[in-house]
VEXNU-607908 format. One line per 3 residues: number of its first residue (from 0); their letters; for each residue z, y negated, x of C-alpha. Coordinates in steps of 0.25 Angstrom, whole numbers, plus 5000, padded with zeros to 4 digits. Example, Ala and Ser with C-alpha at 12.3 -4.5 7.8 and 13.67 -1.06 7.14 Angstrom:
2
0	AS	5031/5018/5049  5029/5004/5055
***
This chain:
242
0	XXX	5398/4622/5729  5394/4609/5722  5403/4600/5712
3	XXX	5391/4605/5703  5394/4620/5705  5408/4618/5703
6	XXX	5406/4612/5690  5395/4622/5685  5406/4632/5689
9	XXX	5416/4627/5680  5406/4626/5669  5402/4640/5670
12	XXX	5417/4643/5671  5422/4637/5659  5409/4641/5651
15	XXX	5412/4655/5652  5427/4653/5650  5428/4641/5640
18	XXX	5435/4644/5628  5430/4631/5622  5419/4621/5626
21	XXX	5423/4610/5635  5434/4620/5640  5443/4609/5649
24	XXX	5453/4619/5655  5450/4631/5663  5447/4645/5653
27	XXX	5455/4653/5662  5468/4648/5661  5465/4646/5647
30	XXX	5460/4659/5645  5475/4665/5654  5483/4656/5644
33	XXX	5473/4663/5632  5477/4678/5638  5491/4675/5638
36	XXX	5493/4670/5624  5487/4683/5619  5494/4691/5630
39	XXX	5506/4685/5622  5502/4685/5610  5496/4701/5611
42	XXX	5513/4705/5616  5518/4698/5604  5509/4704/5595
45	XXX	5513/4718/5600  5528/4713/5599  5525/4711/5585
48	XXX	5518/4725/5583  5529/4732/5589  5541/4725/5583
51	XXX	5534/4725/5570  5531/4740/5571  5545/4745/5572
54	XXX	5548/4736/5561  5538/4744/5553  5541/4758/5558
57	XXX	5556/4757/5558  5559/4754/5543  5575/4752/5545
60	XXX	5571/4740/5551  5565/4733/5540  5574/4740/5531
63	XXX	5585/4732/5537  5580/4719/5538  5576/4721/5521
66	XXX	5588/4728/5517  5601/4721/5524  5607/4708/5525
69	XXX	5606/4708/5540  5592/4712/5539  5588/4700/5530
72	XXX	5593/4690/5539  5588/4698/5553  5574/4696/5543
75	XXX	5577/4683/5542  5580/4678/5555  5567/4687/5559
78	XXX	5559/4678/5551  5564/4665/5556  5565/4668/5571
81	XXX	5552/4667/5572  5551/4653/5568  5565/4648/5576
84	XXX	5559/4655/5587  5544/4647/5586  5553/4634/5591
87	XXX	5557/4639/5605  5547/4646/5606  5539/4631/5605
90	XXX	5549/4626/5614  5551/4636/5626  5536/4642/5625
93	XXX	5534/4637/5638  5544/4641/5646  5546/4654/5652
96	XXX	5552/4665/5648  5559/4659/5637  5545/4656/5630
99	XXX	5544/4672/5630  5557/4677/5626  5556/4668/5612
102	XXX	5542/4673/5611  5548/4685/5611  5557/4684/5601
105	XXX	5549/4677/5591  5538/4688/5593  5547/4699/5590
108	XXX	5555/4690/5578  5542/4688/5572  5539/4702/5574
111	XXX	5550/4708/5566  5546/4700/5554  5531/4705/5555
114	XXX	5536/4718/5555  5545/4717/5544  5533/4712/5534
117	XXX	5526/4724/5540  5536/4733/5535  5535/4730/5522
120	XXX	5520/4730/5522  5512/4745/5523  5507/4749/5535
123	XXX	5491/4748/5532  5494/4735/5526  5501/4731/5540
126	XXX	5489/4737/5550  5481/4730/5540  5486/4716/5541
129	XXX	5488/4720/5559  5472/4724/5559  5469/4711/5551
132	XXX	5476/4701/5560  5471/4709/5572  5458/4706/5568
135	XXX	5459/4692/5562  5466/4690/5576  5457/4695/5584
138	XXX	5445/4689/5578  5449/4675/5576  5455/4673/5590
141	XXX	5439/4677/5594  5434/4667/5584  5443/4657/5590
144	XXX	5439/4660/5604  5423/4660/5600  5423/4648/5592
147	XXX	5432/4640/5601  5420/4643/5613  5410/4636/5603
150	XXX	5419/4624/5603  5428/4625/5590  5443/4621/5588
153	XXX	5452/4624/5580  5464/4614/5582  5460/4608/5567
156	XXX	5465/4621/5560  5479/4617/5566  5484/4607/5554
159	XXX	5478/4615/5543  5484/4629/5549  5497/4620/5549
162	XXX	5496/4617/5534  5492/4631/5530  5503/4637/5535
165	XXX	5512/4626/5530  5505/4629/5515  5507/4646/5519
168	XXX	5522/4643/5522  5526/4636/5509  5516/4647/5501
171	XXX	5525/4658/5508  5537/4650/5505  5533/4650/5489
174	XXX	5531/4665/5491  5543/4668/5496  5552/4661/5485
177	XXX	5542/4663/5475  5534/4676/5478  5519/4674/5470
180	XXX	5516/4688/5470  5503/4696/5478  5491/4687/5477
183	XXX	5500/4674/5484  5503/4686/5494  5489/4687/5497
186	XXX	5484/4672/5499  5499/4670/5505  5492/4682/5517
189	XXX	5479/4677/5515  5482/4660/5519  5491/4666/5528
192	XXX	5479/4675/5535  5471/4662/5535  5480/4652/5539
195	XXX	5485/4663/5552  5470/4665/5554  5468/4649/5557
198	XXX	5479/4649/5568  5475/4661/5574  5461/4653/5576
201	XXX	5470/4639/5578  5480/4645/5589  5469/4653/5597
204	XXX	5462/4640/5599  5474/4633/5602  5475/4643/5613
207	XXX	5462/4641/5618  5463/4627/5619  5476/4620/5617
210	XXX	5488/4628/5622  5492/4623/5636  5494/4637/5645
213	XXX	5508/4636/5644  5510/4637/5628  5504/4653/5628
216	XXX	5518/4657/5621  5516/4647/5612  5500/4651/5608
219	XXX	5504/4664/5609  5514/4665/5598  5507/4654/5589
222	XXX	5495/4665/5589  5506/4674/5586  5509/4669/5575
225	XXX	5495/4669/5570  5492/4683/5571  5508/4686/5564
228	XXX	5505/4678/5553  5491/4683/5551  5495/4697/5550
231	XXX	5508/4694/5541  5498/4684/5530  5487/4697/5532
234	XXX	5499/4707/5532  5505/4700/5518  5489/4697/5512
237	XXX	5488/4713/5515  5501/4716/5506  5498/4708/5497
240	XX	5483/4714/5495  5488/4728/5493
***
């Protein structure tokens, strides 16, 4: 087999494979690394589902953590565990198993809180807000995928993602200390929808291009957050549009 064979071979190879033109690794271990992210990223999701399902179906739960002391802290701590756990997470998501066992933790921490909002939310309204995200998801995770093969990036959205959230951040703040009734709600879900919708586009490319093989914890939760976010800005748009 000539030198020019060989050569033709990888051509055809990464043609066929490539997620992006002028591919310079090899698409299979790309593609491995891709699998795994999702294969993550699908149990954490199911974690979610499942925790936040007995939250919904088993009121004393929620009835707890609204109508006691001790439940208004455990609600509090809920909410910030999350963010405390983000920093090891960062730290330690290389190294093995520890990586897993905070992953763990922060899934099912985050979980709780999902499934607190969706117990004060009506069912329709809830399946509403999961079939939505399911198919923004879905959908922008393909567009990603189409139009990175027809050489698009996205690594410029990353500063104005940054300064989105940032303005989202303090908007929720104003919110909180001073509520400005339904229709803030609704651009509060909408922006939210948005902004989460650009780092669903952002994070997938990243994890087609950027991520070395060993940060798949890390892609996997930052796409975990995407998807979260977008259903609770859809879940509080929803609520608010009834």
């Amino acid at each position: 087999m000539g030198k020019h064979d060989h050569h033709h071979d990888l051509e055809s190879g990464y043609s066929n494979n490539a997620l992006y033109p002028n591919m310079m690794e090899s698409p299979e271990l790309r593609w491995a690394f891709i699998r795994k992210v999702y294969a993550i990223l699908c149990m954490q999701l199911l974690l979610t589902v499942a925790i936040g399902a007995v939250v919904v179906f088993v009121p004393p739960i929620a009835r707890f953590i609204t109508g006691t002391r001790a439940g208004l802290a455990v609600w509090i701590v809920l909410l910030i565990l999350p963010f405390l756990l983000l920093l090891p997470l960062y730290f330690f998501h290389k190294k093995h198993p520890v990586n897993f066992l905070i992953l763990g933790l922060f899934t099912i921490a985050f979980a709780f809180a999902v499934g607190l909002s969706c117990s004060y939310t009506r069912g329709e309204v809830v399946l509403e807000a999961v079939i939505l995200t399911a198919v923004v998801t879905i959908g922008l995770t393909l567009y990603t995928f189409w139009a990175a093969q027809r050489g698009k990036d996205f690594s410029f959205l990353g500063p104005f993602l940054f300064a989105a959230v940032l303005v989202l951040m303090v908007f929720g703040l104003i919110q909180f200390f001073f509520p400005l009734g339904r229709i803030s709600l609704m651009i509060y879900g909408a922006l939210g929808a948005l902004i989460f919708s650009g780092y669903i586009i952002y994070d997938t490319d990243n994890m087609m291009k950027r991520y070395s093989y060993d940060d798949y914890i890390w892609a996997a939760v930052s796409l975990y957050i995407d998807v979260i976010n977008l259903f609770l800005s859809l879940l509080s748009l929803l609520e608010a549009a009834e």
